[in-house]
N, C-alpha and C positions, 0 to 999 in steps of 0.2 A: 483848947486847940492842941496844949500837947498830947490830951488823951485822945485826940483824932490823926496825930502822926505817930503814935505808938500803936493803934490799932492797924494804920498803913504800913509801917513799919514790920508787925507780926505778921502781916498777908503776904509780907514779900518785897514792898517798895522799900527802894534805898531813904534812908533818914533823909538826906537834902532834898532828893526825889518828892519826898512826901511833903515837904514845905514848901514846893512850887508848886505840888497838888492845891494845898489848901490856899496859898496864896490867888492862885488864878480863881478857886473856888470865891474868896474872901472879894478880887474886885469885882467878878460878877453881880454879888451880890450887894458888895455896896454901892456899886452904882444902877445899881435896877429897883434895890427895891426902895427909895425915894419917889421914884415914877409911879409905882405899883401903890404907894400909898397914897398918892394924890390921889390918883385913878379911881380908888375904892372910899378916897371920904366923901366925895358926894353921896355914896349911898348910906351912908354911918346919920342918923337919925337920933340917938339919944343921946346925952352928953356925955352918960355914966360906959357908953359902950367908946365914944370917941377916946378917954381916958385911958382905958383897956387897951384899946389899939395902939395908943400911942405910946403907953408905957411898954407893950413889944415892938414895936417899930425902934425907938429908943435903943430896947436891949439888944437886937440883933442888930440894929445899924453901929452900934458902941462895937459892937466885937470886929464887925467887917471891917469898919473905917480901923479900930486897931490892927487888926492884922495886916490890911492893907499898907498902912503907913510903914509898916516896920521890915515889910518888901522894901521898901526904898535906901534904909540905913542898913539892914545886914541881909547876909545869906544863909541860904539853910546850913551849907557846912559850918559856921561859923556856931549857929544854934545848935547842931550836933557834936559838932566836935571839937569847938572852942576852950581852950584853956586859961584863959586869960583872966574866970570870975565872972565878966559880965553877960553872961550865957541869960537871956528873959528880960536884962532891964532896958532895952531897944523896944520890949512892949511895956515896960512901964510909962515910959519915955510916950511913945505914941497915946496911950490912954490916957494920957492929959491933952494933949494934942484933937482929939477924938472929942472931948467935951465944948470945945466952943464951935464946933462943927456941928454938934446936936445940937446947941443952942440956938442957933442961924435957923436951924432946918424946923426947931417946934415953933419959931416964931413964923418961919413960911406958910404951917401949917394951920397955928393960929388965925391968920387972916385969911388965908381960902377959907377956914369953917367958919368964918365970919360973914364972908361973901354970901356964905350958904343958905 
């Protein structure tokens, strides 16, 4: 993430700027694509393929629900321009946060592919 607001940042967006970017980016995405992954396991037919998907769904729902979360405890200025030392541990802080939320969700997933 932060090599996605240094890249926004060299294009031209202001640094706080760019953390509302990816923030809005980040709830879009974690709350859509839970949806999108239900959607698509009914068609998921091998076990070895359901695995595969699920360990991406995992990795990118991990980074959204992080970054998301950590919209709620700080601001971009504060990730930018913050002096204080604790400049990134607001996403340490959420990526534990982030784990029993993936855990909830591959059990959801578990029993719909069960259904299946």
């Amino acid at each position: 993430m932060l090599g996605i607001q240094m890249l926004f940042t060299k294009n031209g967006i202001e640094c706080s700027d760019s953390w509302k970017l990816i923030w809005c980016f980040t709830w879009i995405g974690m709350l859509l694509l839970p949806f999108l992954f239900i959607k698509n396991l009914k068609k998921i037919k091998s076990q070895q393929s359901l695995k595969t998907k699920l360990i991406l769904f995992n990795l990118l729902e991990y980074i959204f629900i992080q970054a998301s979360l950590a919209s709620l405890i700080t601001d971009g200025k504060t990730l930018c321009y913050g002096s204080v030392g604790q400049n990134g541990l607001e996403f340490v802080f959420t990526g534990w946060l982030a784990l029993p939320i993936l855990l909830i969700f591959s059990y959801i997933f578990k029993i719909l592919s069960d259904n299946n």
